[in-house]
BAZAVO-374290 format. One line per 5 residues: number of its first residue (from 1); their letters; for each residue x negated, y, z of C-alpha. Coordinates in Angstrom, 3 decimals. Layout:
REM BAZAVO-374290
NUM	A	X,Y,Z | ...
***
This chain:
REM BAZAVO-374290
1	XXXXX	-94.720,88.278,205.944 | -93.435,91.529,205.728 | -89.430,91.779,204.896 | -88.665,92.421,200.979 | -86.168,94.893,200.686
6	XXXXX	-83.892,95.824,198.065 | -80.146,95.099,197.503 | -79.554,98.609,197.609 | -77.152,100.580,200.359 | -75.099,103.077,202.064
11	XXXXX	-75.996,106.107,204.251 | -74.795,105.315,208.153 | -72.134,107.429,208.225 | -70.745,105.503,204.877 | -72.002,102.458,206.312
16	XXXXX	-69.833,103.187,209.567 | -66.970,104.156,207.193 | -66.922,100.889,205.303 | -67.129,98.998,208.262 | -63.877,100.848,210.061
21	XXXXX	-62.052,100.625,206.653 | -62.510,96.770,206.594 | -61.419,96.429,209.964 | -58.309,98.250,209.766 | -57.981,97.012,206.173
26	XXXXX	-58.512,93.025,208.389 | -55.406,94.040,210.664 | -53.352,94.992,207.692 | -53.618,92.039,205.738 | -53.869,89.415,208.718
31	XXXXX	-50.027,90.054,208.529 | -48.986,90.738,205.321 | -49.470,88.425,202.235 | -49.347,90.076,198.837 | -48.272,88.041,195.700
36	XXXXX	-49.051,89.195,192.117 | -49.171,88.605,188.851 | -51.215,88.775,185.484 | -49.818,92.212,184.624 | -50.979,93.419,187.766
41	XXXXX	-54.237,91.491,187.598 | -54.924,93.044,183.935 | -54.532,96.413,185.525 | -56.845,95.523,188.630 | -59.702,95.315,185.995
46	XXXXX	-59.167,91.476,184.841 | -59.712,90.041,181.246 | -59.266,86.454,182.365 | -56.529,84.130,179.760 | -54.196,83.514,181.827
51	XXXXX	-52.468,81.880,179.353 | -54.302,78.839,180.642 | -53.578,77.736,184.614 | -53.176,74.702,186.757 | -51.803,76.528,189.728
56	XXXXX	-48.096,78.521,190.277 | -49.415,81.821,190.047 | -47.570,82.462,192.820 | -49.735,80.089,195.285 | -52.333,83.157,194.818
61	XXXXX	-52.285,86.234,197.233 | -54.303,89.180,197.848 | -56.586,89.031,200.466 | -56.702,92.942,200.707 | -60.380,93.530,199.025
66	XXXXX	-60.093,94.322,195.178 | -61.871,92.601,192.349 | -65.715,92.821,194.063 | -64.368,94.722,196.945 | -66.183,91.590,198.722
71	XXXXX	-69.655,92.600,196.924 | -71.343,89.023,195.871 | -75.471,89.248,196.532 | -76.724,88.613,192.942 | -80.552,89.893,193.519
76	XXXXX	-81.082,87.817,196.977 | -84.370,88.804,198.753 | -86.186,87.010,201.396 | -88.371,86.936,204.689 | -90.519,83.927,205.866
81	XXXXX	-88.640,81.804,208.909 | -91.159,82.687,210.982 | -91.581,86.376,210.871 | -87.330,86.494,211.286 | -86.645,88.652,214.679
86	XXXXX	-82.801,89.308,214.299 | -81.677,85.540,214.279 | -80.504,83.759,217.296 | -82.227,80.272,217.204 | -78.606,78.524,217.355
91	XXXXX	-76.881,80.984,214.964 | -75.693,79.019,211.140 | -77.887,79.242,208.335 | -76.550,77.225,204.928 | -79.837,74.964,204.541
96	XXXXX	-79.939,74.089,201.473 | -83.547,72.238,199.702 | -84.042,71.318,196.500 | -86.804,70.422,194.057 | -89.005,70.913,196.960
101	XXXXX	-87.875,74.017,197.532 | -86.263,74.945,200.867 | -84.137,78.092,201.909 | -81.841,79.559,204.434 | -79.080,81.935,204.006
106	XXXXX	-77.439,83.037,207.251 | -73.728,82.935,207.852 | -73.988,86.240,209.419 | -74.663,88.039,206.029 | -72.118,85.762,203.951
111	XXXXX	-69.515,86.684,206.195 | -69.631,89.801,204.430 | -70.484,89.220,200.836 | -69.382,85.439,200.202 | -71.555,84.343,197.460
116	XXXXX	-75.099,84.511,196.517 | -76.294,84.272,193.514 | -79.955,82.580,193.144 | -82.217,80.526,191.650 | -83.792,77.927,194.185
121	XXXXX	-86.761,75.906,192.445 | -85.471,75.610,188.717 | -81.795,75.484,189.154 | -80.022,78.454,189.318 | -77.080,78.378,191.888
126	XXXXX	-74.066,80.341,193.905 | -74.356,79.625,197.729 | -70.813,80.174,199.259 | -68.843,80.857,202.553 | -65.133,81.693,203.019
131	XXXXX	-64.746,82.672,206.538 | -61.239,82.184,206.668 | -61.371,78.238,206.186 | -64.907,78.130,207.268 | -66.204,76.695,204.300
136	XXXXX	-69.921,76.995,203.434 | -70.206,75.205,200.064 | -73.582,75.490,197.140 | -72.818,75.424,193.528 | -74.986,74.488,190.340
141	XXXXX	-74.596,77.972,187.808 | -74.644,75.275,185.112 | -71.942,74.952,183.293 | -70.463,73.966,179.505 | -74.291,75.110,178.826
146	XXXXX	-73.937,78.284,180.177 | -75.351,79.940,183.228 | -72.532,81.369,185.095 | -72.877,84.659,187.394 | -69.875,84.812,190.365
151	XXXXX	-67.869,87.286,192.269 | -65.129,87.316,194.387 | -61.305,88.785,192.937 | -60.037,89.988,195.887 | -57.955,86.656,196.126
156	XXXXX	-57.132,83.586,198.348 | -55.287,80.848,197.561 | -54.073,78.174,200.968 | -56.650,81.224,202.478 | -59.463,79.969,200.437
161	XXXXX	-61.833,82.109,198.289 | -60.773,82.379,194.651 | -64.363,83.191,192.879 | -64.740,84.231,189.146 | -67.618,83.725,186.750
166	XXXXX	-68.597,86.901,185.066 | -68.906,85.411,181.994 | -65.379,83.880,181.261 | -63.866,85.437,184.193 | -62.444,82.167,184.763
171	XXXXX	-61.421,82.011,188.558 | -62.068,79.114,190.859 | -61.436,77.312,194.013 | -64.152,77.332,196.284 | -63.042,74.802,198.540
176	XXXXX	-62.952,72.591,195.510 | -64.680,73.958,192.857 | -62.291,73.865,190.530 | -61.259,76.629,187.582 | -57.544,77.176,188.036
181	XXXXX	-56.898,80.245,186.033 | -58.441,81.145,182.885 | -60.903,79.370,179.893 | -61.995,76.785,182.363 | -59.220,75.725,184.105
186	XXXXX	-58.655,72.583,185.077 | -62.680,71.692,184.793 | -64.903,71.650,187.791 | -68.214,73.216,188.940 | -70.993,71.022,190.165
191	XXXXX	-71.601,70.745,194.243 | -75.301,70.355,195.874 | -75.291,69.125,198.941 | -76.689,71.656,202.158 | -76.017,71.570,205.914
196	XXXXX	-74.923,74.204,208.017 | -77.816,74.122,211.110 | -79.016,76.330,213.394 | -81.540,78.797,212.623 | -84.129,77.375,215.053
201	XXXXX	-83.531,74.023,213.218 | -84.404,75.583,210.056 | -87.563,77.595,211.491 | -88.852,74.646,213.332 | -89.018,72.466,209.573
206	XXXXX	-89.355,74.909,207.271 | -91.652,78.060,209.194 | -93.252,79.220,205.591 | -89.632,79.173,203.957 | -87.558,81.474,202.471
211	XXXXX	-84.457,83.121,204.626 | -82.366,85.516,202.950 | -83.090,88.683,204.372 | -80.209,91.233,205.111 | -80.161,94.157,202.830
216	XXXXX	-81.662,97.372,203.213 | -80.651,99.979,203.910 | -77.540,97.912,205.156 | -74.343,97.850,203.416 | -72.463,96.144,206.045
221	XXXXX	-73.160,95.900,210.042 | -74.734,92.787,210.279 | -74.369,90.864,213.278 | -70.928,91.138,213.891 | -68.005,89.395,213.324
226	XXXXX	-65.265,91.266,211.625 | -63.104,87.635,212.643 | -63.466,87.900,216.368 | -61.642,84.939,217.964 | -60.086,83.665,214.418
231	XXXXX	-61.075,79.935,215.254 | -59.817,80.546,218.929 | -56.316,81.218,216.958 | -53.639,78.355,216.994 | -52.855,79.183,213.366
236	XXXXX	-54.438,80.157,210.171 | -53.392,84.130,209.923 | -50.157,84.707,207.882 | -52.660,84.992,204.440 | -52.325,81.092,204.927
241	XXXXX	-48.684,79.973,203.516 | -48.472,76.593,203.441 | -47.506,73.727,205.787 | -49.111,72.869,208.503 | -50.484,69.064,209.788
246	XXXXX	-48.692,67.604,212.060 | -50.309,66.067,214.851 | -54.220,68.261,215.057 | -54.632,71.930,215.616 | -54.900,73.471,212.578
251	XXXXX	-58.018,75.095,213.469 | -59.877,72.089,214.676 | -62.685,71.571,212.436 | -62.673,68.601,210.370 | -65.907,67.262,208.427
256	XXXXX	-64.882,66.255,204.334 | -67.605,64.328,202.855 | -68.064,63.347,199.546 | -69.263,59.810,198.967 | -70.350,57.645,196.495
261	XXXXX	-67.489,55.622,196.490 | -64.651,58.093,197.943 | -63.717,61.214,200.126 | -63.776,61.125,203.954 | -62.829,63.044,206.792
266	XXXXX	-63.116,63.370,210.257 | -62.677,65.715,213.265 | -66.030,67.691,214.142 | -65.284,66.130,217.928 | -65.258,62.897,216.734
271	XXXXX	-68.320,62.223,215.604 | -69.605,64.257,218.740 | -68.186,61.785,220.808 | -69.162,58.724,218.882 | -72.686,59.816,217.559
276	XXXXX	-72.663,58.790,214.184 | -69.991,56.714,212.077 | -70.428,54.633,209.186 | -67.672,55.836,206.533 | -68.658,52.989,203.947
281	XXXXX	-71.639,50.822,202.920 | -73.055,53.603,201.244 | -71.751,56.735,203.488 | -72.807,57.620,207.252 | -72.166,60.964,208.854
286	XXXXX	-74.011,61.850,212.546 | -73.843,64.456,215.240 | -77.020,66.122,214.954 | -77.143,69.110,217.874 | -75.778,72.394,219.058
291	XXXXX	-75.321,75.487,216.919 | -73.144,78.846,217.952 | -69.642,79.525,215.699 | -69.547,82.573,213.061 | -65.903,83.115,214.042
296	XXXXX	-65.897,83.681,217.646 | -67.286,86.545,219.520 | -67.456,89.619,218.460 | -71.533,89.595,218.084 | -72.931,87.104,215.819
301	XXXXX	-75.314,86.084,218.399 | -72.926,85.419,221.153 | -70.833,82.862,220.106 | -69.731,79.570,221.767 | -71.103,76.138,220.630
306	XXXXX	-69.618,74.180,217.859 | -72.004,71.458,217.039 | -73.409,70.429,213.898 | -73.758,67.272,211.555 | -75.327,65.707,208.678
311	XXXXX	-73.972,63.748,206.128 | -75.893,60.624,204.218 | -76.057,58.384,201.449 | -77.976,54.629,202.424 | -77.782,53.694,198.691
316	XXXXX	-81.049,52.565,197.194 | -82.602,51.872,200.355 | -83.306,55.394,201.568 | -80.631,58.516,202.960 | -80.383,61.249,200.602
321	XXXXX	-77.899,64.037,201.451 | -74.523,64.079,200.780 | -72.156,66.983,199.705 | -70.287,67.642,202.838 | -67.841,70.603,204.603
326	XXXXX	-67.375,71.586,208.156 | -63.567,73.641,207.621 | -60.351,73.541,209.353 | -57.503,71.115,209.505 | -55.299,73.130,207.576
331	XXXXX	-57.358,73.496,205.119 | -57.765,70.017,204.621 | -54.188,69.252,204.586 | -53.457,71.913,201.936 | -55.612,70.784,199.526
336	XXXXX	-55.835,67.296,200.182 | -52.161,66.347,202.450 | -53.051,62.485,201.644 | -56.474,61.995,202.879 | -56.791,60.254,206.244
341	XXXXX	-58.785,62.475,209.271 | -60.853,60.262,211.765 | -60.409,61.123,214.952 | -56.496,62.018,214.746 | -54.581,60.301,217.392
346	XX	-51.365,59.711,215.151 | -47.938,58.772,216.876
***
């Protein structure tokens, strides 16, 4: 199948320029955090009440980008799996299937644009990455009977995405899906469950499925990593201003599952070392291969090995997929400090 094109772009030379402003733009703000404040916000182009909150506005920093400086991909197009020549077989791709319906959407285009908006099957729905806490996370559109379009602000909050809907221009957590600024604060979008697996993984189910297909003529230079040895780091960079666990690297990756009957966690190397581990009676998690990290090298298709797992429900006699994250210890103890991590050798 022939690629369909048609996101729209940038000449090279503007193509080239965007990519040396980001990176300079990268160096600039992996030092220095920026508070602000709903004046400033108004004047950045924002007509979200923030009369209503359920964050300290002051737990919210620029990331550098402004409002969309991060462009979301809201008209996704695709290529077949098998006719896909620029994908490493052990590069990530967010797999996410439903209705009957599978699709990929490679890590190495979100790492530029954060969100997609599509429509997979009959449910319309935001597919998500924040490269700074490594969180790859699928949303339903759905909500308070509205079908809700998103974009990034420009924002982070603990270093994690802050999104806004178009149509409230609410803003929410990605990490947890919740509205914490604006007419839906304090409620919470729906998660889907997906797995983050390597392309050849994908290709070797799913051959006649959808992939999203980078744009073209391309807006950003695809295949690199403008994070080059960010989960190498011993720290979070200085965007990140809250404490850090004691007793795990912050940047070890830790798995968060949502079960049926709770939350879990557990380091990535864990559950390489043990296989699989039953959470709960209705809750397993298992290592399930080898797959290269986003964040490493420099090129895309040249970073080191990371591993991968799936996440299960055995209710009802059969495993359906469970909602699940592969992020970083910090980001786990920011959001939630309480919540045991298996795997953590405490003193």
């Amino acid at each position: 199948m022939t690629a369909v094109h048609g996101h729209g772009g940038l000449s090279n030379s503007r193509n080239f320029l965007t990519a040396l402003v980001f990176g300079i733009l990268m160096a600039v703000v992996s030092t220095l955090p920026v508070s602000a404040s709903p004046d400033q916000w108004k004047r950045a182009g924002f007509t979200t009440d923030f009369s209503k909150h359920t964050v300290p506005f002051s737990d919210i920093l620029s990331g550098g980008p402004p409002k969309d400086g991060i462009p979301s991909i809201d008209k996704p197009y695709f290529q077949k799996a098998e006719d896909i020549d620029w994908l490493e077989d052990d590069e990530p791709v967010i797999h996410l299937e439903l209705d009957g319906v599978a699709r990929a959407y490679p890590l190495q285009i979100l790492i530029w644009h954060e969100i997609v908006n599509d429509v997979i099957g009959a449910r319309p729905v935001s597919v998500t990455y924040c490269p700074l806490c490594n969180s790859s996370i699928v949303f339903d559109r759905r909500h308070d009977g509205a079908v809700l379009d998103f974009g990034t602000t420009g924002l982070l909050r603990n270093s994690d995405l802050v999104m806004y809907d178009r149509q409230s221009e609410t803003w929410w957590q990605q990490f947890t899906g919740e509205g914490i600024v604006g007419t839906h604060a304090g409620k919470s979008l729906k998660m889907l469950p997906s797995r983050v697996v390597p392309f050849s993984n994908f290709k070797k189910r799913h051959p006649d499925a959808n992939v999203l297909a980078r744009p073209n003529p391309a807006t950003r230079p695809y295949g690199r990593n403008p994070y080059e040895g960010y989960d190498s780091r011993s720290a979070p960079y200085p965007l990140f201003q809250g404490e850090l666990p004691e007793h795990i690297n912050p940047m070890e990756r830790v798995v968060v599952i949502n079960a049926p009957d709770g939350r879990y966690a557990a380091t990535l190397s864990h559950i390489r070392e043990v296989g699989s581990l039953k959470l709960s009676e209705t809750a397993l998690i298992r290592w399930s291969g080898e797959q290269a990290s986003i964040l490493d090298a420099r090129s895309t298709k040249d970073g080191r090995g990371i591993g991968a797992v799936e996440a299960v429900t055995l209710s009802g006699g059969t495993e359906q997929p469970l909602v699940h994250d592969v992020t970083f210890a910090f980001v786990v103890h920011a959001f939630y400090p309480d919540l045991p991590i298996l795997g953590v050798n405490q003193p």
